[in-house]
Backbone as a chain_set.jsonl record, in Angstrom:
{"seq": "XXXXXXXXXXXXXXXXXXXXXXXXXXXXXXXXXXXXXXXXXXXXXXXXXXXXXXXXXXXXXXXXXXXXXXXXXXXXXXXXXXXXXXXXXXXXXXXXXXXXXXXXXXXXXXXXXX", "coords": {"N": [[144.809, -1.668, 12.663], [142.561, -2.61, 10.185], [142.787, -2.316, 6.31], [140.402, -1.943, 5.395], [138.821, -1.117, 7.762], [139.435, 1.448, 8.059], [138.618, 2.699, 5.579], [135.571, 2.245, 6.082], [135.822, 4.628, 8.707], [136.373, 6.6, 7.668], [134.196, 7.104, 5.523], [131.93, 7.348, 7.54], [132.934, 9.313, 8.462], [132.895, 11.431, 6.575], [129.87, 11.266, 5.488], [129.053, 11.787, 7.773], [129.982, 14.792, 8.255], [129.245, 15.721, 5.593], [126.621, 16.096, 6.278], [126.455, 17.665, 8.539], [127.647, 20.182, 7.283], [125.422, 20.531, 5.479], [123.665, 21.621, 7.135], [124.531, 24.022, 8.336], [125.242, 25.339, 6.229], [122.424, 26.138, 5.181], [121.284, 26.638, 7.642], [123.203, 29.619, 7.61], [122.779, 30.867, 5.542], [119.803, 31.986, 6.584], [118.033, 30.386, 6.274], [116.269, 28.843, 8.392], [114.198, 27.385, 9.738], [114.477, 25.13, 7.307], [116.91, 24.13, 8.113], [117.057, 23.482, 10.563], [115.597, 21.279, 10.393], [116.709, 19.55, 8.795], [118.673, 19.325, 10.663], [117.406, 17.983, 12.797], [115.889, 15.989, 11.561], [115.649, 12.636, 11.953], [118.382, 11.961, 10.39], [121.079, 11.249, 11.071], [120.712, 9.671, 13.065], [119.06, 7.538, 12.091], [121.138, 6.702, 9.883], [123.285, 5.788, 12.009], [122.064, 4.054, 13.472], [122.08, 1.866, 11.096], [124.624, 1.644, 10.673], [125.592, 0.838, 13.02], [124.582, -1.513, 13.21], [124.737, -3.293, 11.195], [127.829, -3.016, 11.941], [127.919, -4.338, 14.083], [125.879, -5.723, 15.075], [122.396, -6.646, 16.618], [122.488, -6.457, 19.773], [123.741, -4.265, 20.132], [123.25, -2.24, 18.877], [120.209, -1.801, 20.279], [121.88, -0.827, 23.041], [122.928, 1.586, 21.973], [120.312, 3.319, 21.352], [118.809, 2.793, 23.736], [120.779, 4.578, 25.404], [120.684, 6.567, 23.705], [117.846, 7.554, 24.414], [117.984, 8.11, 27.129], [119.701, 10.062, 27.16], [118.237, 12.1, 26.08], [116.548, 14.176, 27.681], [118.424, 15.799, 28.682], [119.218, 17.113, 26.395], [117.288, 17.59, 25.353], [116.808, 20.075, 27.344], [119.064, 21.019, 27.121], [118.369, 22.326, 24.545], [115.866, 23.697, 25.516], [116.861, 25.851, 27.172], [119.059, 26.948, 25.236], [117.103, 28.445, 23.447], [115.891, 30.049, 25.152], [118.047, 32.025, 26.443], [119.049, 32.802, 24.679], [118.531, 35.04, 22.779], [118.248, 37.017, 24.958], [120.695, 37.473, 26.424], [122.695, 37.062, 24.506], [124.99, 35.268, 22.304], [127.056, 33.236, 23.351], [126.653, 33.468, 25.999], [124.33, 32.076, 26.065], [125.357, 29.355, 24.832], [127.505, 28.742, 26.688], [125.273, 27.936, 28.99], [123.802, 26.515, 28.096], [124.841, 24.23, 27.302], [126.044, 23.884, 30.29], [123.709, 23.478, 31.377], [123.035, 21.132, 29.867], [124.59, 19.108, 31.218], [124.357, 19.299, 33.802], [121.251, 18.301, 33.654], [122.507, 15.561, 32.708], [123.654, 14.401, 34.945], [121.345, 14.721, 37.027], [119.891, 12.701, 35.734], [121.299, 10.541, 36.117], [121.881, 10.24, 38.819], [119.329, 9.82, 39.664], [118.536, 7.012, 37.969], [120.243, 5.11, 38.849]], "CA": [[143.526, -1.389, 12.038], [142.652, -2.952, 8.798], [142.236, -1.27, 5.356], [138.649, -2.163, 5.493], [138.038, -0.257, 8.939], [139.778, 2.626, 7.591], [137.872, 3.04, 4.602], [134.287, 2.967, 6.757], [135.602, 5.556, 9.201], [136.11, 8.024, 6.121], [133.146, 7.178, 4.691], [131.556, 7.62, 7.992], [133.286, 10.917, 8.592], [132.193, 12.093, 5.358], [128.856, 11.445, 5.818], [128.711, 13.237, 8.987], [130.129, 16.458, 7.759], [128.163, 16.762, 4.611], [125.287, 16.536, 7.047], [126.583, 19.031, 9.438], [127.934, 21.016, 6.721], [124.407, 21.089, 4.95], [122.742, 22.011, 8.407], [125.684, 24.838, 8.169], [124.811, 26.202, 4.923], [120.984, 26.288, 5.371], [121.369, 28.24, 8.369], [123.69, 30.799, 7.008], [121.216, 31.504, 4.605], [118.883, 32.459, 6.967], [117.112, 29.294, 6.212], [116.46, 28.222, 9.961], [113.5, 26.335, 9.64], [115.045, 24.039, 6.608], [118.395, 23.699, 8.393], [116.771, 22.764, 11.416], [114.634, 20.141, 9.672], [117.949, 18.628, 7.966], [119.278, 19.21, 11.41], [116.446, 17.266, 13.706], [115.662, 14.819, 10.607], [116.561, 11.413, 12.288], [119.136, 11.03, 9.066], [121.924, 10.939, 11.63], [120.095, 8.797, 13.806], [118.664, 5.864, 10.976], [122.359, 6.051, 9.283], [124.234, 5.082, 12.828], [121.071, 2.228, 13.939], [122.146, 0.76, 10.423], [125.763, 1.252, 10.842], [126.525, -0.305, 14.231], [123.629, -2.628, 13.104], [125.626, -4.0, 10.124], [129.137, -3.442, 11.858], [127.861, -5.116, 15.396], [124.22, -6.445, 15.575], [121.198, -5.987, 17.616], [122.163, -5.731, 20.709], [124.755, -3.123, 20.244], [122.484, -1.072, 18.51], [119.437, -1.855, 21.031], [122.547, -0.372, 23.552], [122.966, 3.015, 21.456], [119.36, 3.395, 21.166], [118.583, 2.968, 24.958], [121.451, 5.332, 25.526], [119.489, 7.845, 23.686], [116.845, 7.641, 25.404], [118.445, 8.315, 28.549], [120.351, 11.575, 27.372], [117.322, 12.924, 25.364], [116.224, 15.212, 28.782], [119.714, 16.811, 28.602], [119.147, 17.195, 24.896], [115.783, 18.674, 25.689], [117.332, 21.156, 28.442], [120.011, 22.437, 26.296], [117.876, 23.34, 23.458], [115.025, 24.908, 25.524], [117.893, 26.837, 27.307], [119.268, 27.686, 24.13], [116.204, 29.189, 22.924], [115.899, 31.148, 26.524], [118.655, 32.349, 27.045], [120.282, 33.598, 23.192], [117.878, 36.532, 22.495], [118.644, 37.742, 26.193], [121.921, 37.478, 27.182], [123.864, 36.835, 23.687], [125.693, 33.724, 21.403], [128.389, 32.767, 24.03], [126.185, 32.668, 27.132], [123.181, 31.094, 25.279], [126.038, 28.426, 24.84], [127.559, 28.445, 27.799], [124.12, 27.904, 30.405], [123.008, 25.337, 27.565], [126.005, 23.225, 27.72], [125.852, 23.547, 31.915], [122.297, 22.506, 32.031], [122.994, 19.893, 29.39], [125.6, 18.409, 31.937], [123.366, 19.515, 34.702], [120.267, 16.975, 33.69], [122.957, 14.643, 32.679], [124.035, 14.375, 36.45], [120.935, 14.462, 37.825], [119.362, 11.238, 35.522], [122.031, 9.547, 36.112], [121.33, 10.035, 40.154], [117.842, 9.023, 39.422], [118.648, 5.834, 37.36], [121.312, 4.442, 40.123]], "C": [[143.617, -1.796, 10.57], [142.196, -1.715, 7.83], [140.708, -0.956, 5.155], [138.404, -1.529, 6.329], [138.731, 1.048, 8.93], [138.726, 3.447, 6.403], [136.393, 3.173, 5.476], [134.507, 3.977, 7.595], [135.473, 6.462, 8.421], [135.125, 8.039, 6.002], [131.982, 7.666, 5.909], [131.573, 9.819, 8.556], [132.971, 11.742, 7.275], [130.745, 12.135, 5.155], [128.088, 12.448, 7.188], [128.626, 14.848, 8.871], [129.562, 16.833, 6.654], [126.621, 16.726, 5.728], [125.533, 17.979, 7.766], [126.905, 20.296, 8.671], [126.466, 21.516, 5.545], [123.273, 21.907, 5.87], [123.223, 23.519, 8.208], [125.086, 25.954, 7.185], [123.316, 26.654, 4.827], [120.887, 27.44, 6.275], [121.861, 29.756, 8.357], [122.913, 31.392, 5.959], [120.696, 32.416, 5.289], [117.754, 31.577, 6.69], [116.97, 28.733, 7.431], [115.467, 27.343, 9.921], [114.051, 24.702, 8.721], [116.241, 23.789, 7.534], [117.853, 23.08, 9.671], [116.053, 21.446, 11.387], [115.38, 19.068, 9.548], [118.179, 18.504, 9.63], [118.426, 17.783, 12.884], [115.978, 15.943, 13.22], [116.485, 13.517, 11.156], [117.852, 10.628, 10.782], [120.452, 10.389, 10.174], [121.978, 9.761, 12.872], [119.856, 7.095, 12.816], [120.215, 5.912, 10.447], [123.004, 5.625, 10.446], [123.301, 3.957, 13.019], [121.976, 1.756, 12.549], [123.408, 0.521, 10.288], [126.504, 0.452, 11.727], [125.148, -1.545, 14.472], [124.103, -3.603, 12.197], [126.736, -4.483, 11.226], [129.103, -4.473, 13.71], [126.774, -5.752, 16.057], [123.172, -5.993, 16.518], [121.384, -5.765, 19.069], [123.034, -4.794, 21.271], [123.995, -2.088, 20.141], [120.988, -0.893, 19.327], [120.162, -0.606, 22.642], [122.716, 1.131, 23.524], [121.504, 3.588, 21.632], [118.48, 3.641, 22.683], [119.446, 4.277, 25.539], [120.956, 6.706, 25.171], [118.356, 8.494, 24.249], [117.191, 8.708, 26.745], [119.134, 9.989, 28.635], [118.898, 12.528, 26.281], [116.812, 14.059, 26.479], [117.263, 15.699, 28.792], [119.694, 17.57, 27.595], [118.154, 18.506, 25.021], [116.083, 20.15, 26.347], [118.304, 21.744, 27.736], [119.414, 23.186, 25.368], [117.05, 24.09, 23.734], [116.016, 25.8, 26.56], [118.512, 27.656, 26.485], [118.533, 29.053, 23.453], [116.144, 30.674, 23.578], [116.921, 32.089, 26.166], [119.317, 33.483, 25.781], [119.742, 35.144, 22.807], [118.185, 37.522, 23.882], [119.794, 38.135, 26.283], [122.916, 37.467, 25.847], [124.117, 35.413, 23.237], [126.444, 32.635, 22.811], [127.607, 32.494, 25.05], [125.244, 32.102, 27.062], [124.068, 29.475, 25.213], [126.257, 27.898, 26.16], [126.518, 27.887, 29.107], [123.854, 26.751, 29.04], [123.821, 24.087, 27.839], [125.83, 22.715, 29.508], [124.523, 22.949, 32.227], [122.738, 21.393, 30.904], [123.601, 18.544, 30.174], [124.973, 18.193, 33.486], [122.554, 18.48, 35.164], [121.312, 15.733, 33.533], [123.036, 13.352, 34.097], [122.71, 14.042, 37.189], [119.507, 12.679, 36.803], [120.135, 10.142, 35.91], [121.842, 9.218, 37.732], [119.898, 9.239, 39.963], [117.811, 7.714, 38.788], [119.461, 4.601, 38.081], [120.236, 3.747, 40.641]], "O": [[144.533, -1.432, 9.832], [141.606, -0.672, 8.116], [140.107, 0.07, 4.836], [137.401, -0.903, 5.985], [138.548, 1.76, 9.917], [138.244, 4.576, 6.493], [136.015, 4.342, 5.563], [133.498, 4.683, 7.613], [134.471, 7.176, 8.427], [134.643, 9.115, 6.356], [131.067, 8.355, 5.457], [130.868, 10.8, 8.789], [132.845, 12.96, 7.407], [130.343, 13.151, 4.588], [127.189, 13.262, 7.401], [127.801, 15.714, 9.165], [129.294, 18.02, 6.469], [125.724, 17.562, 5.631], [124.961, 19.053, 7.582], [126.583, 21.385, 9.145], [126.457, 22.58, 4.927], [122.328, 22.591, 5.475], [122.33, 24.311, 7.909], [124.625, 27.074, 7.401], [123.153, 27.741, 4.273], [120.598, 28.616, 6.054], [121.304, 30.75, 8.824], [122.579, 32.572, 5.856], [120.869, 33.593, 4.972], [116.6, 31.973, 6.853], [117.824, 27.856, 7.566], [115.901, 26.207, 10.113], [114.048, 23.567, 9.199], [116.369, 22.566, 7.483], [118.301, 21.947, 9.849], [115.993, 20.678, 12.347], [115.096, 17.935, 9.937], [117.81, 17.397, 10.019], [119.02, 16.978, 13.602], [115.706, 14.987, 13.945], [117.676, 13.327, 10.908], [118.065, 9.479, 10.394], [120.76, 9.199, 10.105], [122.937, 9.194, 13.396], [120.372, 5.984, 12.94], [120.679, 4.792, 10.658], [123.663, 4.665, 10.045], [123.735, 2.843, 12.725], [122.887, 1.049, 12.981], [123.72, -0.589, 9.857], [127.486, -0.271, 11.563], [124.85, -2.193, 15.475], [123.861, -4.784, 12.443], [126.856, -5.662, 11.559], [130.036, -5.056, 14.263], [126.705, -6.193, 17.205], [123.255, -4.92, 17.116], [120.615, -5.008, 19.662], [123.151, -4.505, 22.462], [123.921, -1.165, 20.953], [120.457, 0.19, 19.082], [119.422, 0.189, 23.222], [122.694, 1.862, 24.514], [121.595, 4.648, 22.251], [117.627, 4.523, 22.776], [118.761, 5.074, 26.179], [120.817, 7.68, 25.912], [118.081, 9.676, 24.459], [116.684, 9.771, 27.101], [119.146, 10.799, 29.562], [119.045, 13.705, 25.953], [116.657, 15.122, 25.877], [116.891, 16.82, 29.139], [120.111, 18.722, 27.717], [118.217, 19.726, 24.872], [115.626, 21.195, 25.883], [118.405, 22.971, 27.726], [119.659, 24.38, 25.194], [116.861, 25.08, 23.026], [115.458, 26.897, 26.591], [118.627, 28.86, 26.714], [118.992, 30.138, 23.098], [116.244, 31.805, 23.104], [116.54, 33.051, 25.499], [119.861, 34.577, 25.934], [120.436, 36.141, 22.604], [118.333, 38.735, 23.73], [119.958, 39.352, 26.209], [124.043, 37.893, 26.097], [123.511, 34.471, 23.747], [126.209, 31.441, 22.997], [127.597, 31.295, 25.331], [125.014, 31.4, 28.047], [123.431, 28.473, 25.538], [125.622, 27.009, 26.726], [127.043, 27.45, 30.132], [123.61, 25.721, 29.668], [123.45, 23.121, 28.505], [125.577, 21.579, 29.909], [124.278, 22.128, 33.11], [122.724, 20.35, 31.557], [123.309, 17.369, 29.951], [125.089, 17.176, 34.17], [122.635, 17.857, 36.222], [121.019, 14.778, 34.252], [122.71, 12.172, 34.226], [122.793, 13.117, 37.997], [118.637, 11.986, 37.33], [119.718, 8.989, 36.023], [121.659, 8.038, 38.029], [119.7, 8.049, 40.206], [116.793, 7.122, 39.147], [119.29, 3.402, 37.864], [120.381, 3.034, 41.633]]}, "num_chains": 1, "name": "protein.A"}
């Protein structure tokens, strides 16, 4: 691995975690609306299109982009599970049943797309 593709993973991994770590801090607040904002805000979305748009062209990033697509109903199903399930049941199995249906729809688009 060159010095050059060392230096963008950092810079990539540093960008990630001040995101996640400002999502982080917002919510601990008790700021849930702002942290979810930062958190839903396509920033993490427009900085990878222009990263594997720079580091590999259009139809890599046409690739990622379709890919999204495709897991956004899993996406969807964990978070309105999330919602369901956390005021009921607790942290851990609010997790747990979001994660399983996230893996759940995964499984069954992927039957449907075959």
């Amino acid at each position: 691995m060159t010095q050059e593709a060392i230096v963008r993973i950092l810079f990539y991994f540093l960008l990630g975690g001040t995101i996640v770590s400002t999502v982080t801090y917002f919510g601990s607040q008790g700021r849930g609306m702002l942290s979810a904002f930062v958190a839903t805000f396509p920033s993490i979305t427009v900085l990878t299109f222009i990263l594997i748009y720079l580091d590999s062209g259009i139809a890599q990033t046409f690739s990622y982009a379709k890919g999204m697509v495709l897991f956004f109903p899993s996406w969807l199903a964990y978070l309105i599970c999330f919602v369901v399930v956390l005021p009921r049941l607790g942290f851990w199995t609010a997790l747990g049943s979001s994660l399983l249906a996230f893996f759940l729809v995964i499984g069954l688009t992927h039957l449907l797309i075959r």
